[in-house]
C-alpha positions in Angstrom: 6.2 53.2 82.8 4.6 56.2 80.9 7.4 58.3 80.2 5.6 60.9 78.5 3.2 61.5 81.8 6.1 61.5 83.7 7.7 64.5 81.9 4.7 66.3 81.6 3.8 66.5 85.3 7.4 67.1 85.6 7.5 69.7 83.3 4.0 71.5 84.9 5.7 71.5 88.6 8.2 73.4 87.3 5.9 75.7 85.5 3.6 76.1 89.3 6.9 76.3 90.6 8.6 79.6 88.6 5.3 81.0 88.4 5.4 81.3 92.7 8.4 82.8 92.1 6.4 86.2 91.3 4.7 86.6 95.0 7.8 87.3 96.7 8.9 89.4 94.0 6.0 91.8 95.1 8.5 91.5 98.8 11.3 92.7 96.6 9.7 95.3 94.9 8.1 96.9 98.2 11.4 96.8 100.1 13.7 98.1 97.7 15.7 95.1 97.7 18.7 93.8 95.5 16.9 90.2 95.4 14.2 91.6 93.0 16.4 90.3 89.2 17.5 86.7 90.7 13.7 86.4 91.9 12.1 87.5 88.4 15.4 85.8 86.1 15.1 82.8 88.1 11.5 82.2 87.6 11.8 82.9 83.8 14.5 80.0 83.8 12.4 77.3 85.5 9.3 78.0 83.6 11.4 78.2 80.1 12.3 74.7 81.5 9.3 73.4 82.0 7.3 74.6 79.6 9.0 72.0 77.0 8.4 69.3 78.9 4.6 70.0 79.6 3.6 71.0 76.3 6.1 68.4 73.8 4.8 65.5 75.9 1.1 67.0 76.6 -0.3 63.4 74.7 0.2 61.4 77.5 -1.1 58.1 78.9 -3.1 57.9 82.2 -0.3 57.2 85.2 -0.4 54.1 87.1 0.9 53.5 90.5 4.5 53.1 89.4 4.2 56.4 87.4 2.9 58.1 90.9 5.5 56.8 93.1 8.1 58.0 90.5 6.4 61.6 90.2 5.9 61.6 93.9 9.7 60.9 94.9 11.4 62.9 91.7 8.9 65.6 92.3 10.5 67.0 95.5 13.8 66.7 94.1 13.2 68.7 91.1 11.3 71.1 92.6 13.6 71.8 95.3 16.4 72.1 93.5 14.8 74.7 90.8 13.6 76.7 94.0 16.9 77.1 95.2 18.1 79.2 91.9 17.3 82.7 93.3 19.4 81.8 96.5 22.7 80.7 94.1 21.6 83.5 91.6 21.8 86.1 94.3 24.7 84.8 96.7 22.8 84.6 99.8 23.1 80.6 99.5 26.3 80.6 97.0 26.3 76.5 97.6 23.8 74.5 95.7 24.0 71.6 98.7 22.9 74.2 101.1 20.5 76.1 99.3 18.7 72.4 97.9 18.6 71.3 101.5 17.1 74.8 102.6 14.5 74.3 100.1 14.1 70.9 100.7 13.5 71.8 104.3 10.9 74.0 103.5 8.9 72.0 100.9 9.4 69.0 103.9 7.8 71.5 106.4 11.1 70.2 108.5 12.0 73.9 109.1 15.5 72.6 110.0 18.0 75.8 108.3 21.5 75.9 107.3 21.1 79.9 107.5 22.8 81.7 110.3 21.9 84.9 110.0 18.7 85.1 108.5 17.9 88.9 108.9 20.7 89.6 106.9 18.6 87.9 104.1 16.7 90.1 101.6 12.6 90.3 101.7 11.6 88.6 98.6 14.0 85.6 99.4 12.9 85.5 103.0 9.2 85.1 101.8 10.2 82.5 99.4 11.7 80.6 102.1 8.0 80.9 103.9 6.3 80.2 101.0 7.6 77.1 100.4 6.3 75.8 103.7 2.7 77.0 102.3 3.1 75.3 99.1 4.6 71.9 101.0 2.4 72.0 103.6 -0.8 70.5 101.6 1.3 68.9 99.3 2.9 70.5 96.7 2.5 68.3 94.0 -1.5 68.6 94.6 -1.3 71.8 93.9 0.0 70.9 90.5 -2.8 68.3 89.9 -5.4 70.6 89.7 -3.9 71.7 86.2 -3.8 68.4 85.0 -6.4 67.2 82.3 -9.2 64.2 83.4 -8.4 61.0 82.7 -4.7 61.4 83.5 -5.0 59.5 87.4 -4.3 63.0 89.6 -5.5 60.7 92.7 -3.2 57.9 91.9 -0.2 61.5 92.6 -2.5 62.9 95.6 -2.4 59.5 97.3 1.4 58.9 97.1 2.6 62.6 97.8 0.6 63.3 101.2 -1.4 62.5 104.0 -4.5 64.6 102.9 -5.1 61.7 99.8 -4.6 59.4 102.6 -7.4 61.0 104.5 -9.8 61.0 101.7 -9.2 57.6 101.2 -10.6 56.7 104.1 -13.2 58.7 104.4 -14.9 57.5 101.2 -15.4 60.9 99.9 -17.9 60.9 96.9 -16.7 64.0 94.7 -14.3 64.8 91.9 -10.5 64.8 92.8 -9.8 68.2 91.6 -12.8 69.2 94.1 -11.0 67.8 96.7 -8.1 69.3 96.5 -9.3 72.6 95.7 -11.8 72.1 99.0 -8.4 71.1 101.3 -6.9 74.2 99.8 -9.2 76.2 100.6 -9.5 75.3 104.1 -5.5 75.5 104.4 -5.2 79.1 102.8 -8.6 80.3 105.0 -6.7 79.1 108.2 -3.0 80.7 107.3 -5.5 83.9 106.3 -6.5 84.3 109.4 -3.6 83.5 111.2 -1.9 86.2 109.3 -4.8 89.2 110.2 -4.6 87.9 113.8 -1.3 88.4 114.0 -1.5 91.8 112.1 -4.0 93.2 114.4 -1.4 92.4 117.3 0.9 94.4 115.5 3.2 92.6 113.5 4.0 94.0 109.9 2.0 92.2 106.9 5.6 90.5 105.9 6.4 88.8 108.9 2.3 87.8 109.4 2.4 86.3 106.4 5.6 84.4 106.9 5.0 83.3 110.5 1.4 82.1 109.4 3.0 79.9 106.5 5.3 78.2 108.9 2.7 77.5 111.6 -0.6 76.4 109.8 2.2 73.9 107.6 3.6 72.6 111.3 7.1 74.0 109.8 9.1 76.6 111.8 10.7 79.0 109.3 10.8 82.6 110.9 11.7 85.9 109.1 14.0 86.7 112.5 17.0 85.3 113.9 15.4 84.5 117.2 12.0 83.3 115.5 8.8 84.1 117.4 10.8 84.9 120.4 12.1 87.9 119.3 8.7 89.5 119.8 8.4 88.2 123.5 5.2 89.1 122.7 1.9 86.7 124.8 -0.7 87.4 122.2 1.2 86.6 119.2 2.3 83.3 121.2 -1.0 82.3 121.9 -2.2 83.1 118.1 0.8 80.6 116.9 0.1 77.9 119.8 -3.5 77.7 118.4 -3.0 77.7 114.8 0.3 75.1 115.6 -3.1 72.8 117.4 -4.9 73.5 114.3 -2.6 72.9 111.8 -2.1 69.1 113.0 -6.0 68.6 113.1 -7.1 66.7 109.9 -8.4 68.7 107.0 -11.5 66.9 106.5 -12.8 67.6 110.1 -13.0 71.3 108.7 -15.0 70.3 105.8 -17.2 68.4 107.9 -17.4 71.2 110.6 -18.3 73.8 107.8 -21.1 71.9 106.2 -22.8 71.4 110.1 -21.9 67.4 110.0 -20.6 67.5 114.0 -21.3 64.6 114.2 -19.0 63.1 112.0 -16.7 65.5 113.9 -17.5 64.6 117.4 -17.7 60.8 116.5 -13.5 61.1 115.0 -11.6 59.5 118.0 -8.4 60.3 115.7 -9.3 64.1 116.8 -10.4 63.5 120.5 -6.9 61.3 121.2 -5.1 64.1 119.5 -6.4 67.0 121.9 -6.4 64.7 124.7 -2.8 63.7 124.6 -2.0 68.0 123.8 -3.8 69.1 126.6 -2.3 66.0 129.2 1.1 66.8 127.8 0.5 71.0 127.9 -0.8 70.2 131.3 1.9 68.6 132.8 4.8 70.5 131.6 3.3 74.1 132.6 2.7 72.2 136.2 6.2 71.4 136.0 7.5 75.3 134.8 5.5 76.6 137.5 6.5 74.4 140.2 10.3 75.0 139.8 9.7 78.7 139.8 11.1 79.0 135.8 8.5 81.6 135.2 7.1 84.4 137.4 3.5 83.6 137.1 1.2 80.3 136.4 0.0 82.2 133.5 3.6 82.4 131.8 4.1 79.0 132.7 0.7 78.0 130.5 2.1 79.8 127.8 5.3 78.6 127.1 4.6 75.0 127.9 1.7 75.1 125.7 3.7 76.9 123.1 6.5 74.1 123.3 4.5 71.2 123.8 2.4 71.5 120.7 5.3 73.1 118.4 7.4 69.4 119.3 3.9 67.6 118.5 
């Protein structure tokens, strides 16, 4: 094992990682809020820890597989536990079990929460909850491996953190790994952009936009309100999720494809086709059976919310 690589890409997730920190701080600073010192002190701390580590052992070797699978696993766990700081430092999650498996959760995009009253949570923490579903979604140590010099085996870490490397693999892609990456981020961000003005045009603030698109586009959950998308019993902002929850589980490199005018690679992907098939059977069958035992007062209420369940459990 390369020890040295190891700590370095250690020491540069923590650096990504603290310097995150300083989006929701903008939450903080907009709302007043008392979470604004535990977000900034806490993101000071993680990159003072990391910085070390990157730049002492910045000589290293090229990684192998075994250094991957090692970065890969310990990755998550040292992230997660650094992003839970600003809970512990500002007693909304006193317990470091419950604020690690918060953030491990989020980074999972398993939305599963320990929080019972989440509106009691301030802004800046809230949308460093929902951000960690954005930076998880796509893979969070990807993000990381665009910082990383040539020559140091980034697609050895892309292939053994998420699907997306998994998806380039098989599609034979012919370009630099660092253009990949940067391509399936831009794609992922372009979606969760859009998402987010949708929803703001139906009238929900910027904040809650923003978080509700993070947790959809990632396939995660996390909501800014107790009663998550519900408590807008709102059909337009249902619909806007149920799409983007459709679109989020659609491979990556069918947008590529799509953008540069290559539908036929699209319309040849039977991965995509079974995928819509099954949604729309499934979406199908369950709004037959909501409308049929008179849950909902209309057939159109009865397409929305089993469309809206079906693909949120897919």
């Amino acid at each position: 094992m390369h020890y040295r690589a190891i700590f370095h890409v250690l020491g540069l997730l923590l650096i990504v990682t603290g310097s995150s920190m300083f989006l929701p701080a903008i939450s903080s600073i907009y709302y007043h809020e008392t979470d604004l010192l535990p977000i900034i002190f806490s993101a000071l701390i993680i990159i003072s820890l990391g910085l070390p580590l990157w730049w002492n052992f910045r000589k290293q070797n090229e990684l192998n597989i075994k250094d991957s699978i090692i970065i890969a696993v310990f990755g998550w766990f040292v992230v997660s536990a650094a992003s839970a700081l600003p809970f512990m430092v500002h007693g909304s999650i006193p317990s470091f079990t419950d604020a690690f498996f918060e953030m491990m959760s989020g980074y999972t995009t398993t939305g599963a929460t320990i929080l019972t009253d989440i509106e009691s949570v301030p802004h800046g923490l809230l949308f460093w909850r929902s951000e960690t579903h954005l930076l998880g979604g796509m893979g969070f140590l990807t993000l990381a491996i665009i910082f990383l010099p040539k020559g140091m085996g980034g697609l050895r870490i892309f292939r053994a953190d998420a699907s997306p490397g998994q998806a380039i693999t098989k599609e034979k892609f012919k370009v630099r790994t660092k253009d990949t990456i940067l391509m399936l981020w831009a794609i992922y961000l372009g979606l969760n952009l859009i998402e987010t003005l949708l929803l703001t045009l139906g009238g929900m603030s910027l904040f809650e936009s923003m978080c509700h698109a993070f947790g959809t586009i990632s396939t995660s959950g996390y909501s800014p309100k107790n009663a998550g998308i519900g408590f807008y019993n709102n059909a337009y902002f249902d619909w806007v999720i149920t799409l983007f929850m459709f679109l989020g589980g659609v491979n990556f490199i069918l947008f590529y494809q799509a953008i540069k005018g290559d539908w036929k690679s699209v319309g040849l992907n039977t991965e995509f086709w079974w995928y819509a098939a099954v949604t729309l059977f499934f979406c199908a069958v369950v709004s037959l059976i909501l409308w049929q035992a008179d849950i909902f007062d209309s057939i159109a209420e009865s397409l929305r919310y089993g469309f809206f369940q079906v693909i949120s459990l897919l």
